[in-house]
C-alpha positions in Angstrom: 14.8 10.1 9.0 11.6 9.1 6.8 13.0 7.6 3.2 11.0 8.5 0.5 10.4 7.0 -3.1 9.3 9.2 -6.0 7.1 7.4 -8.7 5.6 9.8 -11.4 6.4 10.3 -14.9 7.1 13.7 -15.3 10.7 14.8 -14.5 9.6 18.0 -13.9 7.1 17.3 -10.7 9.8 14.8 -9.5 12.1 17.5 -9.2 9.4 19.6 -7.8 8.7 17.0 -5.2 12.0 16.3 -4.2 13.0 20.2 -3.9 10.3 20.4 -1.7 11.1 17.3 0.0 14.7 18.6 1.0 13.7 21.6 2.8 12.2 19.6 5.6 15.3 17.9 7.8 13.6 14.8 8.9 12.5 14.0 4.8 15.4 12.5 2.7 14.8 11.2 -0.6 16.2 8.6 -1.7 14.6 7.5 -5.1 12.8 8.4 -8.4 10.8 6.2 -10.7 9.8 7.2 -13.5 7.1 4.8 -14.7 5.4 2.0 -12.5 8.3 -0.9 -13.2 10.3 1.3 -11.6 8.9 2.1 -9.2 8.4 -1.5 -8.1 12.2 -2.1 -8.7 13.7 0.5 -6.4 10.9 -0.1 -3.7 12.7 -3.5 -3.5 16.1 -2.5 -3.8 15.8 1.0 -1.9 13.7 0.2 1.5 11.9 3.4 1.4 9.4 4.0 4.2 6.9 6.0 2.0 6.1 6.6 -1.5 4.5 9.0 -3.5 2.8 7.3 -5.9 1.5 8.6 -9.4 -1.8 7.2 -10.8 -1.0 7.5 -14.9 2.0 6.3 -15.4 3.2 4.1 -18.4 4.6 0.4 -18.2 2.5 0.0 -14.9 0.2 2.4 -13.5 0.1 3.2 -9.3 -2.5 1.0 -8.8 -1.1 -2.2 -10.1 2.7 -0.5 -9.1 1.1 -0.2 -5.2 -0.6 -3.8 -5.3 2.9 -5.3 -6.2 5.1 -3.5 -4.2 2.9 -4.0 -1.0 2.5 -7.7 -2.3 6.9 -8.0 -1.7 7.2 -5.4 0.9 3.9 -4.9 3.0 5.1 -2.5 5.5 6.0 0.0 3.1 3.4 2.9 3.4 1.9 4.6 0.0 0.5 7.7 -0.9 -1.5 8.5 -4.2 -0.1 12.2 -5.6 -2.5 12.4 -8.4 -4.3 15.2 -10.5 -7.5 12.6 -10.0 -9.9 12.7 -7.5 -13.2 11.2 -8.9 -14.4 7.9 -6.5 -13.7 5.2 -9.0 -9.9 5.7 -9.6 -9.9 7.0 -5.6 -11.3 3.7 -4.5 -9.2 1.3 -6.6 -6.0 2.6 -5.1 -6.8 2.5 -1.7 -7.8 -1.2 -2.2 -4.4 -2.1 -3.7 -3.3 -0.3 -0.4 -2.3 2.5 -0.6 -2.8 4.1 3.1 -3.1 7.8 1.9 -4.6 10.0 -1.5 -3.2 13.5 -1.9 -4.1 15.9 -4.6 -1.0 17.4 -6.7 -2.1 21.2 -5.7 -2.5 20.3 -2.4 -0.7 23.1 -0.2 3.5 21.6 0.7 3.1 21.9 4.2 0.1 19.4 3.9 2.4 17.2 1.9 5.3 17.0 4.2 2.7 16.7 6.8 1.3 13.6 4.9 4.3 12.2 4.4 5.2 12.3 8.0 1.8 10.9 9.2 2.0 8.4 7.0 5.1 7.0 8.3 3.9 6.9 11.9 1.0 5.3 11.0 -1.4 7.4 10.0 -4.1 7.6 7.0 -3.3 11.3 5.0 -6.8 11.8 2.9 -7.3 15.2 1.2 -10.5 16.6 2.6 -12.1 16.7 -1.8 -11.0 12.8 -2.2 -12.9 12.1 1.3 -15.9 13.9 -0.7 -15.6 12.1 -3.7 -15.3 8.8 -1.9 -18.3 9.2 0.3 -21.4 9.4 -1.9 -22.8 6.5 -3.2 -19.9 4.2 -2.0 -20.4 0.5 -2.8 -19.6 -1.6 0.1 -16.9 -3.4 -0.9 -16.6 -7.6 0.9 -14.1 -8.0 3.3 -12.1 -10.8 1.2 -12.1 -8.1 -1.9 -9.8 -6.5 0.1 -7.0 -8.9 0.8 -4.2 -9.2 -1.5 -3.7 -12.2 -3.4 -0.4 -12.8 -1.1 -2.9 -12.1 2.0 -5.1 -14.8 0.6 -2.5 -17.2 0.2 -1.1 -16.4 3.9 -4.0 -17.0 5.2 -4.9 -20.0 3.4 -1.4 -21.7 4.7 -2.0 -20.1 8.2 -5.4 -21.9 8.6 -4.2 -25.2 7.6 -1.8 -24.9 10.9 1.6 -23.7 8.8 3.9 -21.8 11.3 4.7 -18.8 9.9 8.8 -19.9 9.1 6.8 -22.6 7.1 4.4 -20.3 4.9 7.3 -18.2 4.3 9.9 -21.3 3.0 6.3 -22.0 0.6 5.6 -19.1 -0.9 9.2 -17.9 -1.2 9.0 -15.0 1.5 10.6 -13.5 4.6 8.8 -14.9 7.6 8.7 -11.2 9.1 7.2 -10.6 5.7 4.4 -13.0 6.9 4.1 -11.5 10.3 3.2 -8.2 8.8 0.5 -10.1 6.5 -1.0 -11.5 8.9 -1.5 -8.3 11.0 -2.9 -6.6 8.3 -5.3 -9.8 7.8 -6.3 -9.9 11.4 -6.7 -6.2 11.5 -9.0 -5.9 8.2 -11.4 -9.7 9.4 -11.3 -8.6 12.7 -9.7 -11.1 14.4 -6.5 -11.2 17.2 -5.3 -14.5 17.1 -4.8 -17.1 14.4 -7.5 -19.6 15.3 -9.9 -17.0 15.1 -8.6 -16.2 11.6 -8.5 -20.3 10.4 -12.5 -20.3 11.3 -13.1 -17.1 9.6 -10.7 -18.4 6.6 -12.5 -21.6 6.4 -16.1 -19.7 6.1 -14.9 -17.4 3.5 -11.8 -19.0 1.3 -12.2 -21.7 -1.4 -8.4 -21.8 -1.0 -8.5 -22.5 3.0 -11.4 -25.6 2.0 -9.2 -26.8 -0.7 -7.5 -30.1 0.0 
């Protein structure tokens, strides 16, 4: 069963959403947020595998909302469901991690289909925010795109911390840190973590500092 979190601040597409959501037997939801805060409060509380994340939302909007819960939970997988799809607001929420960007009239079976890729991995992108994303696409550095709990990871991984160690630091389940670090290795493109401490060293003040 894929467990999904509902963050937008209209009660009307949540309901919407979740009626949808129920037809489909492997889909159960188990949350609704109705502003950012929230949605960073059940995501900790609730375990969901996915959300479906609004971009305007008061209190905290999905980016920030997406940057912190992936900061506490990285393995949960996000999907923007916004009425936006111009390349600025497109771009910043896939850098705070979000792994997917759906449209809100996007047809429901490619929502439920979205849902259910993004759980097993995959990367949902609606064909129009691919467009809007392509043209004229700054290139964005590698360590722009690590979370500031990525960062620090890696900055405690390079200076030989096990990862039981970095988690007692920074206050953090060490399979918390596993998962960081495979995303780290993944987006430096490195397999091991000596390959990661020389890259670290070349590229963060924070793995030079004393």
């Amino acid at each position: 069963m894929i467990r999904v979190l509902l963050a937008d601040d209209h009660r009307l597409v949540r309901a919407g959403l979740a009626g949808l959501l129920s037809t489909a037997a492997d889909i159960e939801v188990i949350g609704e947020a109705a502003d950012g805060r929230q949605a960073v409060e059940l995501a900790e509380t609730t375990g969901p595998d996915v959300i479906l994340m609004d971009l305007s939302m008061p209190v905290l909007d999905g980016v920030e909302a997406t940057r912190q819960i992936l900061d506490r939970t990285p393995a949960i997988r996000v999907i923007a469901l916004t009425s936006f799809a111009d390349q600025t607001k497109v771009g910043d929420m896939l850098a705070s991690g979000a792994v997917g960007y759906l449209l809100k009239d996007s047809e429901p079976a490619d929502l439920l289909a979205a849902v259910r890729s993004a759980s097993a991995g995959g990367a949902p992108l609606d064909p129009r925010v691919a467009v809007a994303l392509l043209p004229n696409r700054q290139p964005t550095s590698v360590v722009d795109q690590l979370s500031l709990r990525e960062r620090e990871v890696l900055a405690l991984a390079s200076k030989g911390l096990a990862n039981k160690q970095i988690g007692r630091t920074l206050g953090i389940a060490e399979r918390t840190v596993k998962v960081h670090l495979g995303n780290v290795f993944r987006r430096i493109g490195v397999s091991d973590r000596t390959s990661a401490a020389l890259w670290a060293r070349d590229n963060l003040p924070e793995a030079r500092s004393t």
